[in-house]
Each structure stands twice: as C-alpha cells, then as structure tokens.
C-alpha positions in Angstrom: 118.5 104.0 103.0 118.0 101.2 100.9 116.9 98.9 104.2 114.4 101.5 104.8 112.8 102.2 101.7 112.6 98.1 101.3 110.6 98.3 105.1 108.4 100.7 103.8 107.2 98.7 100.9 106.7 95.0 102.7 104.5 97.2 104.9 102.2 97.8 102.6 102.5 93.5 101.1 99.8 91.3 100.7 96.6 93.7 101.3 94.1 93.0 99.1 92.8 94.7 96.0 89.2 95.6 97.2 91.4 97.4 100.5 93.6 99.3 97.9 90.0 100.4 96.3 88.6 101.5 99.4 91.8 103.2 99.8 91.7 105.7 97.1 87.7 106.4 97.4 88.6 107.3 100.9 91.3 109.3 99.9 89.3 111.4 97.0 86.2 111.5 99.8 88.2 113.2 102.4 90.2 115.3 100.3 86.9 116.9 99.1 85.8 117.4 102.7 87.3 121.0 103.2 84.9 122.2 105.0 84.7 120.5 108.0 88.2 121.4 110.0 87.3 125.2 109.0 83.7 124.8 110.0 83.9 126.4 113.8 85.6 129.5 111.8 82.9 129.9 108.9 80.2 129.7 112.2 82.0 132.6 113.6 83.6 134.6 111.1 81.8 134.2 108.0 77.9 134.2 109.7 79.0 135.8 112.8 77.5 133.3 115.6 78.8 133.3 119.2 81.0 130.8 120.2 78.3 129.6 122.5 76.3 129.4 119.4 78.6 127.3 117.5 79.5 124.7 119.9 75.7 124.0 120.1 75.8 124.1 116.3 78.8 121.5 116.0 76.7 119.9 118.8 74.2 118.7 116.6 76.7 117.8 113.8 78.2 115.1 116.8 74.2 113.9 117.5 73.9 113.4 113.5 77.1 111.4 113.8 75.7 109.1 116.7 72.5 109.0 115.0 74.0 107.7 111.9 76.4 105.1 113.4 73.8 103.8 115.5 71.4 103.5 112.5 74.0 102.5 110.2 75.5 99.5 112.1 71.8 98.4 113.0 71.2 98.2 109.0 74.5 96.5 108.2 73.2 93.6 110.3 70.2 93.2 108.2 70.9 94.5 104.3 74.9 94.7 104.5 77.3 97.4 104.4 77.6 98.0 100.7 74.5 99.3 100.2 74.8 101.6 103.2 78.0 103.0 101.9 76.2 103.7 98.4 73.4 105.6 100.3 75.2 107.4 102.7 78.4 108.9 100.3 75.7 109.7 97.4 73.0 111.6 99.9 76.1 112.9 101.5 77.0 114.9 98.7 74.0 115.9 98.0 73.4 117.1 101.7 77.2 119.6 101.9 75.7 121.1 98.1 73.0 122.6 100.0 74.0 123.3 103.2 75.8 126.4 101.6 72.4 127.8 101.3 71.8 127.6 104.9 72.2 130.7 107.5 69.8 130.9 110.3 70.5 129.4 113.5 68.1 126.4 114.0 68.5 125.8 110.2 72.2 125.2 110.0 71.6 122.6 113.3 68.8 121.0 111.7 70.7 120.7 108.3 74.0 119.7 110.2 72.1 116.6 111.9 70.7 115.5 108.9 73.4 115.3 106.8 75.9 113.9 109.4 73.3 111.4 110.4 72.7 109.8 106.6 77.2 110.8 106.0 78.1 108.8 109.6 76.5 105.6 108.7 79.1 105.3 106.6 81.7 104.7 109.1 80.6 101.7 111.2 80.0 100.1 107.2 83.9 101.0 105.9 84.7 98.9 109.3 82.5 96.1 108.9 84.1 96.2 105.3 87.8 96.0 106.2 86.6 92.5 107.6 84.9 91.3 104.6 87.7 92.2 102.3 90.6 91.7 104.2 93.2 88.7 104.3 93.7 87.1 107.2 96.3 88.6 109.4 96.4 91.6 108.3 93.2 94.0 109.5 94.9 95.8 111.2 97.2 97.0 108.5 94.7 97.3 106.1 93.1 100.1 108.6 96.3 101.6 108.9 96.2 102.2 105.2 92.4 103.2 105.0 93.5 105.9 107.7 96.5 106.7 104.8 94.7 107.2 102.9 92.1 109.3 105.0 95.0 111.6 106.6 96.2 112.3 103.5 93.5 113.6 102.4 92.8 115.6 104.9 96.1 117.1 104.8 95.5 117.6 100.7 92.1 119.3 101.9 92.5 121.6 104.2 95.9 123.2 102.7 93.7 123.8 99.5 90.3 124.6 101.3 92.6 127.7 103.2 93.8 128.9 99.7 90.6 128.7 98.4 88.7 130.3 101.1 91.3 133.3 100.9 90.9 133.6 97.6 87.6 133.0 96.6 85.5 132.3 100.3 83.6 129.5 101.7 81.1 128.8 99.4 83.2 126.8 96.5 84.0 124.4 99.6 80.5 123.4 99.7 80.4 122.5 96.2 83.4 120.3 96.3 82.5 118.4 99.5 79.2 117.3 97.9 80.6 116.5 94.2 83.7 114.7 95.8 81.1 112.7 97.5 79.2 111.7 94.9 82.9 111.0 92.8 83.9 108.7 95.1 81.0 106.5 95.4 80.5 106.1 91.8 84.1 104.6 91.8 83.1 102.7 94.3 80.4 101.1 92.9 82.4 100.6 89.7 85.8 99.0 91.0 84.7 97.3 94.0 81.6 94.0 94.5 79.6 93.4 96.9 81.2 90.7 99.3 78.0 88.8 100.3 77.9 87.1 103.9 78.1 83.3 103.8 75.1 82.1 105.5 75.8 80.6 109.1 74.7 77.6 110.4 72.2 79.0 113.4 72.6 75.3 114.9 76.1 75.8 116.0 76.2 79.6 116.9 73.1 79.4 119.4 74.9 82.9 120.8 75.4 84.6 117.9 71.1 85.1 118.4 71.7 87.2 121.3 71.3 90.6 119.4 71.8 92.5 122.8 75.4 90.8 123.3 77.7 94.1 122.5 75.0 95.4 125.2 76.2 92.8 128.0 80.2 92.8 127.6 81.4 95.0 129.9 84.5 94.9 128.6 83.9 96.3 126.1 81.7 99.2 127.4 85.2 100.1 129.3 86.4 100.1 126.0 83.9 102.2 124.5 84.2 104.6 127.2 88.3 105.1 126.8 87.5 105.5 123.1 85.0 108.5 124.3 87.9 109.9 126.2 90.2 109.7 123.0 87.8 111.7 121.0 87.1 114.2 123.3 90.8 115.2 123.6 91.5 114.5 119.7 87.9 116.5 118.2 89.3 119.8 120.1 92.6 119.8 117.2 88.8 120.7 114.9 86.7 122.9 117.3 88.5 125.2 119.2 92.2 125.0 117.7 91.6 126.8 114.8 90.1 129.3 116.7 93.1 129.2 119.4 95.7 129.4 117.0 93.9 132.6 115.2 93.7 134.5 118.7 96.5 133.6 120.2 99.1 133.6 117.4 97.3 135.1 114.9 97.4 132.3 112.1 95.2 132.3 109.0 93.2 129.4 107.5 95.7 128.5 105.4 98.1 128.5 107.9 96.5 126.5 110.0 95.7 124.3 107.2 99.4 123.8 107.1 99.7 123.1 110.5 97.4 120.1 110.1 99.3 118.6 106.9 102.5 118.1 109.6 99.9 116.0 111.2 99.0 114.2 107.5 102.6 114.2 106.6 104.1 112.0 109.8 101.2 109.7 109.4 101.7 109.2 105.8 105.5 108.4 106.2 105.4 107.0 109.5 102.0 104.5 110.2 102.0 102.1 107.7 105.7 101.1 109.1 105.1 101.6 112.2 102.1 99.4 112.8 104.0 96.7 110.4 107.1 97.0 113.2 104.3 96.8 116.1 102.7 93.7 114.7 105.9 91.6 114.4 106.9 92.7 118.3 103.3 91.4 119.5 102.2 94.2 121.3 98.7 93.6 122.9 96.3 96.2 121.4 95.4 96.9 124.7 98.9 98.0 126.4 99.1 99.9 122.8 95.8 101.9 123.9 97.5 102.6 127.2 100.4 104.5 125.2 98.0 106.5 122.8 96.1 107.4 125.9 98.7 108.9 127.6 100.0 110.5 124.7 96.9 112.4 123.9 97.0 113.3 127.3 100.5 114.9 127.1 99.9 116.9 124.0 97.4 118.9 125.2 99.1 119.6 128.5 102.0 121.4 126.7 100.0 123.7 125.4 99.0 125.7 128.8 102.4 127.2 128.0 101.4 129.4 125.5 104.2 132.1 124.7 105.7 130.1 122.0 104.4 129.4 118.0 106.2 126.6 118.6 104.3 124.7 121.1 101.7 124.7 118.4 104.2 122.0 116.3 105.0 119.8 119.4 101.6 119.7 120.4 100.4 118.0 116.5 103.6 116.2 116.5 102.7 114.3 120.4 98.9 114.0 119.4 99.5 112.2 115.9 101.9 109.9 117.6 99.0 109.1 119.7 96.9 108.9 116.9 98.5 106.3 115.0 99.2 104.0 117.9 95.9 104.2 119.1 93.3 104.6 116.5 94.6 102.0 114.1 94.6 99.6 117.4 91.2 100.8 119.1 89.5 99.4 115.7 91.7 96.0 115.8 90.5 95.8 119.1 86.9 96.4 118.3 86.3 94.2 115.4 88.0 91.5 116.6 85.7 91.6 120.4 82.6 91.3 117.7 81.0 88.3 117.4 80.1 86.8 113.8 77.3 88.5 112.6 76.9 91.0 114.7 79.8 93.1 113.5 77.7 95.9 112.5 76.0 96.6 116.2 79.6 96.1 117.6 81.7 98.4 115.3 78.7 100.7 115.6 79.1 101.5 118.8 82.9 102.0 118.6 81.7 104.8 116.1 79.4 105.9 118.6 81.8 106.8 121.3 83.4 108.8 118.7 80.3 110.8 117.8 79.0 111.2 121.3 82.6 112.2 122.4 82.0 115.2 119.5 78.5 116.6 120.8 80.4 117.1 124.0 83.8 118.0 122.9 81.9 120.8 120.9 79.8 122.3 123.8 82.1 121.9 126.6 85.5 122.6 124.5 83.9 126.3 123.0 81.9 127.1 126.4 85.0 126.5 128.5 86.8 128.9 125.9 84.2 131.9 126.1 84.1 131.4 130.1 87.3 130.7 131.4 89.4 130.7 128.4 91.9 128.6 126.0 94.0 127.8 128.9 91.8 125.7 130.7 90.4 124.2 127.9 93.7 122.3 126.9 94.2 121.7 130.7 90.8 120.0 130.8 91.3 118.3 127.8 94.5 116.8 128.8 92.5 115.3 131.8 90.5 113.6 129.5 94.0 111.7 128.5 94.4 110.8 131.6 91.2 109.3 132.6 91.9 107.4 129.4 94.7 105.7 130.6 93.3 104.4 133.9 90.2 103.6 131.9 93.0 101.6 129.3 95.0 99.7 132.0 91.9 98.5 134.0 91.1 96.9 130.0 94.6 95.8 129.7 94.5 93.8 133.1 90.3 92.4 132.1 91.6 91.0 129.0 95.0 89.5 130.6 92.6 87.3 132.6 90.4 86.6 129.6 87.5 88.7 130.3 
C-alpha cells in the first residue's frame, strides 16, 4: 500500500508552480460551471423546448465554442495568452449572470453564442500556457493535472448543482457559474505572471513566417478530424444522456449528477498515475489515440442493451478510460506538431475540432433521439469510435515514417 501511495505522489513531482496555479483556478472555474451538464434538461423541462429545439439551441453554444477557439488562438499569436484568459473568464462570468434572464427561443441561441464564443477562447490560451509554464519533459503530465483538476470539478459541480436545483431550481446555478468565473480569474491574475515570449531570431526560422502552415500539414488535419470523432461520441455523455438516463431509468438530476462524479472519481485517482506509468513505457501518443478511440467506441455500443441500470456504470467506467488515455495524449500530440510561434493557430484548431464536433453532436445526437430513438443514437455514436480508430492508425503509420 505503501509502494502505491509513494507512486502516486512522484506522479505529481517536478511540475511547476505556475501549473499548480492554473490547477486550482481551473478547479474553482469548473466547479462553478453547474449549469452546463444540466443545460439540455433546463431547455426541456424548466422552459419546455422540443428536443429538436434544444439540439439547435446547444447548436449554437458548439458555433460559440468554434468561434471562440478560432478567435482566441488567432489573438494569442499576436497579444499572448494571458491577456486572453483575463478577458475571456471575466466576460464569462459576466455572460452565465445574465443568461438566467433569458427565455425566448432566438434569445437563448444568440446569448448562448456569445458567451461561449468570448468563454472558448479560453481554451486554446490554457494550452498555449501549459507550454509557457511547463518544465521540460513533462507537458504532458502537467495536462494530466489541469484535467484533475478540471474533472474534479466537474464532479464537485454537478453533484451540488442536482441538490441545488431540487432544492431551490435553476436559477442560483446561473449566479454561481458567473461569480466563480470572475473568482477564478482574479486569482489568477494575483498568483500567476505573465510569461512573455522570447523574441525569435526571424533569420533562422524563415518557416516559422508561413502563418498558413497548421493549414498545409495533412497530418495533422487527420488528426484534427479523429479528434472531431472523439468529441462527437464523448459530448453525447452532456446532451442526450441526461435525458436518456431520465426516460429510460428514471434518474433525477442529482442522480445523474452522481453518475458523472464515478467518471471524476476514477480520473482523480487513476490519471495522474497512469499517464506517469505510460510515459516511462514510451508509448507513442499516436498508438495511445488508437486505444482511446476504440474505447469510446466500445462504451457507447454497450449501451443498445438497455434493460439494466447497470449498463449505465460500465458505460462511464469504458468512456473515462478512454478519456484519460486519449485526451491527455491528443493535446501532447497537438502541441508538440506546433511550430514555434505559431502555437496559438495550432492548438486552436485542436479546440476547434472539439467545438465543431459539439454543434453536430447536439443536432444530430437529440434529432436522432426524437426520430428514431435512444437506441440508435448510442449505436451511431459508437460508429463514430470506430471511424476514429481507422482515422488514428492511418496517423500512427504517417508519423512512423516521419510525416
């Protein structure tokens, strides 16, 4: 037991203090997000929309997202992303305090794309930033804590946000995604200085001027393209499980809360070592994105058996072993394929995929539900797995011959 414990703690060794910051903004941030896991339930239960309605709701919550990663790596290029994440977690905050006050239709999707635009520019800056304040060797842990940090609160969230919702209703979850917003950031700004970018000398990185470059690597757009895949299986856990898991079995928000927290709780206990054991095997990231893929893929195939509760554990145990070998790896991955200097266009669009891969997971997830039902929907989204993994080897066998 001892052995173990010991293993735990080396994992989490050498990472740096401004990583350890980030860490705990990222953990108050998220645990103030309550909202969002519940938000395809307050569309349809609390202001009664359609499910048809919602997924084109959630829709433009996914365009906001691309919006804002696409903006936001384009501006870390040019003013850095420190000041991004200032601008984006404060207006954030701001943004979730008022969408409370929002009801109509075209309102909600007009107020949903501008907050998620100005809130995802964050994401493509928090990468750029494990760069700048990480030690060498070690990125990839450093991510795996971020996403600790992340999941747990996440899990701390939604458990809370589905006792607070039965007891006092939605609107208190507004308020404290907006003020934990603003929270974090001022920590932020307080514990943690701006890592300015050494200038580089233009004479001997002639290449580094092509600003279309992330544009031209096809590798890479293979490996944007399995990171679509990932999201569109992984998103439908947000939009149309909670709403599975209240037909089918009958579960309440806060039990479904709970059933997300088993999700928190492995990847609290479980990543941090995990990815420290993977490191020391050498493991290519790419035959790692191979394993996630097909694991995702498997998750959501269980469920089209759907006479047990049960099913509903293996299928969050399956997809958050996916989750932590493939996210923590499809970001090594990514930030090491960028080229100095333009680290902001290239992690941009690895947030991208994940943003695009929500406007269509939203649409296509809650239209397949109202049409055909639940049953196809996982049995589609399992094929999106699977085209993952073809997608992943074909990058696996690029990169063995140094393309």
């Amino acid at each position: 037991m001892k052995k173990v414990y010991t293993h735990y703690v080396d994992s989490f060794s050498g990472l740096s203090k401004e990583i350890w910051f980030l860490a705990l903004i990222s953990l108050i941030n998220r645990a103030g997000t309550m909202v969002i896991p519940f938000l395809s339930l307050y569309l349809t239960k609390e202001l009664n929309f359609s499910e048809s309605d919602t997924g084109t709701i959630l829709a433009f919550f996914g365009i906001g997202s691309l919006l804002g990663s696409f903006l936001g790596g384009k501006l870390i290029d040019t003013i850095g992303f420190y000041k991004i994440m200032i601008f984006s977690l404060f207006f954030t905050g701001i943004g979730f305090i008022g969408l409370q006050y929002v009801h109509s239709f075209w309102g909600l999707c007009f107020a949903i794309l501008g907050i998620m635009t100005i809130a995802d520019m964050f994401r493509p800056a928090i990468f750029v930033s494990l760069k700048a304040y990480s030690k060498p060797g070690n990125q990839t842990r450093s991510l795996a804590l971020i996403r600790l940090a992340i999941n747990l609160g996440m899990g701390i969230g939604p458990t809370l946000a589905g006792w607070i919702i039965v007891k006092r209703g939605y609107d208190m979850l507004f308020w404290i995604d907006g003020v934990t917003c603003i929270i974090a950031i001022i920590i932020f700004y307080c514990l943690v200085k701006e890592q300015k970018r050494p200038k580089t000398d233009i004479s001997t990185t002639s290449d580094i001027l092509d600003k279309n470059a992330v544009y031209k690597d096809k590798s890479y757009w293979i490996f944007i393209a399995i990171c679509f895949f990932m999201g569109m299986s992984f998103f439908q856990l947000m939009i149309t499980m909670p709403i599975y898991q209240n037909v089918q079995f009958g579960l309440t928000e806060f039990e479904t809360g709970w059933i997300m927290f088993i999700n928190v709780a492995i990847i609290v206990v479980f990543e941090m070592p995990l990815v420290n054991r993977l490191e020391q095997f050498k493991i290519s990231n790419t035959k790692l994105i191979i394993y996630a893929s097909a694991l995702f893929a498997l998750s959501f195939y269980v469920l089209i058996y759907n006479f047990w509760i049960g099913i509903l554990i293996v299928n969050i145990i399956i997809i958050t072993l996916g989750e932590m070998i493939g996210f923590p790896y499809t970001n090594s991955y990514a930030i090491n394929r960028a080229k100095e200097g333009l680290e902001g266009s290239y992690m941009a669009m690895y947030a991208m995929a994940f943003s695009l891969a929500h406007i269509c997971s939203s649409k296509t997830g809650l239209e397949i539900v109202e049409y055909f039902g639940h049953q196809v929907n996982w049995a589609v989204t399992g094929t999106y797995g699977v085209f993952g993994v073809l997608l992943s080897i074909w990058l696996h066998k690029r990169t063995q011959k140094g393309l």
